[in-house]
C-alpha positions in Angstrom: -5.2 -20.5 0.1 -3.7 -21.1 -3.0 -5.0 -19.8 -6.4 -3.5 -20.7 -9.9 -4.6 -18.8 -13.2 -4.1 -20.9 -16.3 -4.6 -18.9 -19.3 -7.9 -16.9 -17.6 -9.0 -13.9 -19.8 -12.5 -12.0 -19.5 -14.3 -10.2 -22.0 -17.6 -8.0 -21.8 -19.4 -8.6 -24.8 -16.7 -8.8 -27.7 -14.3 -6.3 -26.2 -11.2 -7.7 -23.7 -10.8 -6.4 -20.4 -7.4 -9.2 -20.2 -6.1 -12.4 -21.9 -3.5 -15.2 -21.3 -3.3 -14.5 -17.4 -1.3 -17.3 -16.0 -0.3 -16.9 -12.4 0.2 -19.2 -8.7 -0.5 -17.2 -5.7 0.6 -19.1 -3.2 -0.9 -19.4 0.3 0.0 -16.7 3.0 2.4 -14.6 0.6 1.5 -11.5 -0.5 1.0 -9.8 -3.7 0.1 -6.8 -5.7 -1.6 -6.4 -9.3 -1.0 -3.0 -10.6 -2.4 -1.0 -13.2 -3.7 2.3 -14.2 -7.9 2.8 -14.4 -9.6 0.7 -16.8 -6.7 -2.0 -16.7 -9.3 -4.7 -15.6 -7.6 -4.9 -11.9 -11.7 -5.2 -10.2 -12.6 -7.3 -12.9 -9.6 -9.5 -12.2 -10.5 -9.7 -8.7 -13.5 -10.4 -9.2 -12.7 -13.4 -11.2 -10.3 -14.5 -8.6 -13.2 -14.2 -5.6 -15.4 -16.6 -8.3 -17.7 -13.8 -8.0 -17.6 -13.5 -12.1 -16.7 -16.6 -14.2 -13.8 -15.7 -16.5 -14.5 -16.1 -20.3 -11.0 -18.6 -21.1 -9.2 -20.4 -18.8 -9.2 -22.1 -15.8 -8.8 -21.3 -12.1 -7.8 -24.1 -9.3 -8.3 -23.0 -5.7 -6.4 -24.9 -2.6 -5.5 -25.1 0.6 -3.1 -27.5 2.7 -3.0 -29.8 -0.3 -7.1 -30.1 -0.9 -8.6 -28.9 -3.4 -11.6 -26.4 -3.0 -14.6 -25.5 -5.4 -15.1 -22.3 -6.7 -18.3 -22.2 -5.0 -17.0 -22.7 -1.3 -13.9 -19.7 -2.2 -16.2 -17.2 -0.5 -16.4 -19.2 2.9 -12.2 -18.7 2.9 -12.0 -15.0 1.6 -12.9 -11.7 2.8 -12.8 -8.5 0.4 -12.2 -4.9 0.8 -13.3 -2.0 -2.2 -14.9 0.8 -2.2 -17.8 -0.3 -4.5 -18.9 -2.9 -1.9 -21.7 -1.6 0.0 -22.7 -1.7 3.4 -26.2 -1.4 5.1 -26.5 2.2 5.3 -29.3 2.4 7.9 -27.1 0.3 10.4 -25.3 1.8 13.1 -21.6 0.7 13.9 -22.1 -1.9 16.1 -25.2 -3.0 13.7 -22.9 -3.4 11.2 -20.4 -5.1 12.8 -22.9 -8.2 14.5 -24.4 -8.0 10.6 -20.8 -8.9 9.4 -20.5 -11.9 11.8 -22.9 -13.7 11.1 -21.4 -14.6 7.7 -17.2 -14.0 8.9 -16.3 -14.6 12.2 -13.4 -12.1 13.7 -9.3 -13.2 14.7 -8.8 -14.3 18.0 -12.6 -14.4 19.0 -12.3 -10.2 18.7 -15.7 -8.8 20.6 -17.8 -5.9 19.0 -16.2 -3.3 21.2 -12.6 -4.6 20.1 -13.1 -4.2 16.3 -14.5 -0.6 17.2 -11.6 0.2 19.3 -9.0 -1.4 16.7 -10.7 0.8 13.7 -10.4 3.6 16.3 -14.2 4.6 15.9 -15.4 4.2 19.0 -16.7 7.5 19.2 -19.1 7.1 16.1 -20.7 4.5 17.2 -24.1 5.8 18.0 -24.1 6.9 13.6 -25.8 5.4 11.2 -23.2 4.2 8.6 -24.7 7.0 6.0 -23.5 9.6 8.5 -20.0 8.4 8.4 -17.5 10.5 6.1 -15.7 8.8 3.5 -12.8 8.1 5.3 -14.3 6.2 7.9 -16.8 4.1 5.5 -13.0 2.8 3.8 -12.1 2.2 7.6 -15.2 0.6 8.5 -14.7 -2.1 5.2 -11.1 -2.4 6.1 -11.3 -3.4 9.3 -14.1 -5.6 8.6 -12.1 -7.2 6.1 -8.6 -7.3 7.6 -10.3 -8.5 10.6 -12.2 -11.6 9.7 -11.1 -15.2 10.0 -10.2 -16.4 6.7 -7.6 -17.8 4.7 -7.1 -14.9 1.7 -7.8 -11.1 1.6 -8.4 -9.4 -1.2 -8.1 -5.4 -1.6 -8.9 -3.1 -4.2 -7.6 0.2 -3.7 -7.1 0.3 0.1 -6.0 3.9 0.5 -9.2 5.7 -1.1 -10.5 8.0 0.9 -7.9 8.2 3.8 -6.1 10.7 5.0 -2.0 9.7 5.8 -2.9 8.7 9.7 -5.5 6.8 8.6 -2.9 5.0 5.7 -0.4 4.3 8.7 -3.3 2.8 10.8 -3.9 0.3 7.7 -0.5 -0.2 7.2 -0.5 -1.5 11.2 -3.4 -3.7 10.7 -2.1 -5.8 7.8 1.0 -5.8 10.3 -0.8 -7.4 13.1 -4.0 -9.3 11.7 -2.5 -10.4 8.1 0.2 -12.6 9.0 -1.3 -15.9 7.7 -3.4 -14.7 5.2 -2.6 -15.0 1.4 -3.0 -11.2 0.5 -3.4 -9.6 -3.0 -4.0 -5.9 -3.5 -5.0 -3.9 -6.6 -3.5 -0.9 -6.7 -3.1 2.2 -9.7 0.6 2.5 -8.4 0.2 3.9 -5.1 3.4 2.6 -2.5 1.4 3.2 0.3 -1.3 0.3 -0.1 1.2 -2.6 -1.5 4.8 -1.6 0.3 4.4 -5.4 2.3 3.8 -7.2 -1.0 6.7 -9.2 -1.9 5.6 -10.3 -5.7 4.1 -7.4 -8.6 2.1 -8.1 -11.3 1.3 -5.4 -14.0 -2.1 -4.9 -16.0 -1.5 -3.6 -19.3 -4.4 -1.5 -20.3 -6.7 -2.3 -23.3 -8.2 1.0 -24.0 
C-alpha cells in the first residue's frame, strides 16, 4: 500500500500533537518514525490507520495504481501496540480463530502453525490474562506479522521482551514481512527498526 501525507497535523483541543507532516510511504518498503514519549508517534499512527481523522491535511491511500478510501484501509492493514487489547477471557487458540475471522493468516497458516511460529505452544491451555507480559507482546505480534495484508503497522515492538524474544521478532519480519509496506514507531531503540531503510523524526511539542 501506498500512503501519502500532505500537510496532515493533529491537535487535541487547541494544543498540537504535530503539524506540516508531508510524507509518501511507498508500498512494500519499510520505514521508521522516531521520537521520544509524548512526540505524537501513536497519534500519528493512528491517523495513518484512518483510525483518527487528522485536524489539516490530507491523506491518499493506494495500491497497484487504485486508489482506496480511508474507510476500506483497515481491510489492507494489520497493527501491533501494546495499548490494543485482546479478549482476556480467551484461551490461545480462542484468540487466534477470534483473529481470523476478521484477518486471514500467510500461506493459509493453521491454528497450530501460528502457535508453533510464536513459540507458545505450551501455553495454550491459558487464558490470555494468565500470559506474562512478554508473551501478550508476542501474542499481538505474531497476530499482526502474521496476517494477510498489504501494510503493517508497529508501535513499539520490543516492549516487554526479553533479547530472545527480540531476535524471534526480528526473524519474523524476516520471513513473513517481505511484501508488506512496514512502518514502526519507535523512541530510538535499534532493535525494533534495524530492517527499516527510510527514518523519520518526531520533534516533541511539550
Amino acid at each position: 500500500m501506498n500512503i501519502k501525507l500532505n500537510n496532515v497535523g493533529k491537535r487535541f483541543e487547541r494544543n498540537w500533537v504535530f503539524r506540516n507532516l508531508n510524507h509518501e510511504f511507498t508500498e512494500g518498503n519499510r520505514y521508521v518514525v522516531l521520537g521520544q514519549n509524548g512526540s505524537g508517534k501513536s497519534t500519528l499512527l493512528k491517523v495513518v490507520s484512518g483510525n483518527v481523522v487528522q485536524s489539516e491535511g490530507t491523506l491518499e491511500y493506494s495500491s497497484a495504481g487504485k486508489k482506496i478510501e480511508v474507510e476500506n484501509v483497515f481491510r489492507q492493514l494489520a497493527i501491533a501496540a501494546p495499548y490494543l487489547d485482546v479478549p482476556e477471557e480467551y484461551s490461545l487458540p480462542e484468540v487466534i480463530t477470534f483473529h481470523k475471522t476478521f484477518k486471514p493468516f500467510e500461506d493459509n497458516l493453521t491454528e497450530k502453525e501460528v502457535i508453533d511460529i510464536m513459540e507458545l505452544s505450551h501455553t495454550k491451555e491459558k487464558n490470555y490474562k494468565h500470559f506474562s507480559s512478554g508473551m501478550k507482546q508476542r501474542v499481538k505480534l505474531g497476530l499482526a506479522i502474521l496476517s494477510k495484508t498489504s501494510l503493517l503497522l508497529l508501535d513499539e515492538p520490543s516492549t516487554a521482551l526479553d533479547a530472545k524474544s527480540i531476535l524471534w521478532y526480528q526473524n519474523l519480519i524476516t520471513d513473513f514481512g517481505k511484501d508488506k509496506t512496514i512502518i514502526v514507531f519507535s523512541n530510538n531503540k535499534e532493535e525494533e527498526f534495524g530492517f527499516c531503510k527510510e527514518r523519520i523524526q518526531l520533534e516533541s511539542k511539550n
